[in-house]
N, C-alpha and C positions, 0 to 999 in steps of 0.2 A: 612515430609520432610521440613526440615528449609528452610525458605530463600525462599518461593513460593508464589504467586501470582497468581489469577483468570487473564485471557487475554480471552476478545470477539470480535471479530471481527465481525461486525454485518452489514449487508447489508439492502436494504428496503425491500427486500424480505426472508430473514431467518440469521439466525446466522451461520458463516460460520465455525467461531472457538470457541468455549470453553473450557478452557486451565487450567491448574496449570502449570505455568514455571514460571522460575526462572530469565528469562533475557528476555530485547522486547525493538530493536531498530526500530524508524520508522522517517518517512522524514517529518518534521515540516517545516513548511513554512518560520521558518525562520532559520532552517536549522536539521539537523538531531539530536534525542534526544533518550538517554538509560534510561529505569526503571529497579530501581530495587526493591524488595518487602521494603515498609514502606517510598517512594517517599513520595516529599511533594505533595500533591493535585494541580495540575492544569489542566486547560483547554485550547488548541489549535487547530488549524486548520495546517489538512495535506495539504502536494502537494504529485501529481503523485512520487511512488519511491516506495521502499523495506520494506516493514518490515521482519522484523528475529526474533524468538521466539528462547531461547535454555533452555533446562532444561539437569538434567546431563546425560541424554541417549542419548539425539537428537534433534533437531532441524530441523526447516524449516521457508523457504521463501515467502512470499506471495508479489505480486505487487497491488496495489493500487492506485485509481486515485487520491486521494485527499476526503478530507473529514472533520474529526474532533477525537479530542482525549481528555478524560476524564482520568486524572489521578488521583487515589487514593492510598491510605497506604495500602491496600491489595487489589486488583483491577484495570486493564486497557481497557479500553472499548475505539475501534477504530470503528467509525461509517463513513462508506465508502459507494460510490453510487457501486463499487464493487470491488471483490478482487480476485486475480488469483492465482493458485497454479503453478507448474512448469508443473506438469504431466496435467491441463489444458490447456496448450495454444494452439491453432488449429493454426499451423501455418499459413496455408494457405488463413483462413478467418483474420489474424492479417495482413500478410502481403498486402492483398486486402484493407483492412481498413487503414494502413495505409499510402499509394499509396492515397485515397481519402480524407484522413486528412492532408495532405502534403499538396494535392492542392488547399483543402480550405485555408489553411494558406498561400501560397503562394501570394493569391487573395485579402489577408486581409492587411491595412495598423495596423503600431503599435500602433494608437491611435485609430481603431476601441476598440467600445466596445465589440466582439467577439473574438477579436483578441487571447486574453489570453487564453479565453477557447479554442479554436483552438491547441493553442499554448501547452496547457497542455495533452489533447489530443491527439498531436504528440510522448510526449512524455511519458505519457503512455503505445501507443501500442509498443514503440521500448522499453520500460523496459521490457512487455510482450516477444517482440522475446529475446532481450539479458538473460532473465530468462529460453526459453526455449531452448536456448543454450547452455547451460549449464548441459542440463538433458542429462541422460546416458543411452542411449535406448538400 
């Protein structure tokens, strides 16, 4: 298959995806970035958001907190503290968590040094519910 690319999405605890696709959009910190097979090589750091694989049968979505991204000419390696699929999200423990991540942040001024990660973590788990609102049960 022409035009293909390795994609890992790799957690501290196991590798979540191992992929050949063809296409991998993910949310850079400084702002959202597309590969495609023979990129030029670089290195970033993600924020909480979507990544999208598509190859030409199918696709899918993963949420992610933030992390880091290694780009290569045949190769993209997303190292994330973790990643959600849509048929993952437990609603009920998202929405409990993020009820308690709200109210730390509430509690936080913007020049705390917590503040951001607070901050990113809010908006991870509401990426989480808006992912799994979208699945078709």
């Amino acid at each position: 298959m022409a035009g293909v690319f390795l994609l890992e999405i790799v957690t501290p605890q196991k590798v979540v995806l191992s992929k050949e696709v063809e296409e991998v959009t993910a949310p850079g910190r400084d702002g959202e970035f597309g590969v495609l097979r023979e990129h030029t090589p670089f290195i970033t750091t993600l924020k909480p958001g979507r990544v999208v694989w598509k190859n030409a049968t199918e696709s899918e979505t993963y949420v992610v907190d933030g992390g880091f991204a290694e780009v290569w000419p045949d190769r993209t390696n997303l190292l994330v503290n973790m990643a959600v699929r849509r048929e993952d999200v437990q609603m009920d423990r998202v929405k409990e968590e993020l009820k308690e991540a709200e109210a730390t942040l509430s509690g936080l001024k913007e020049d705390e040094p917590e503040y951001r990660k607070a901050e990113e973590r809010v908006e991870f788990l509401k990426l989480q519910l808006e992912l799994a609102g979208s699945r078709r049960d």
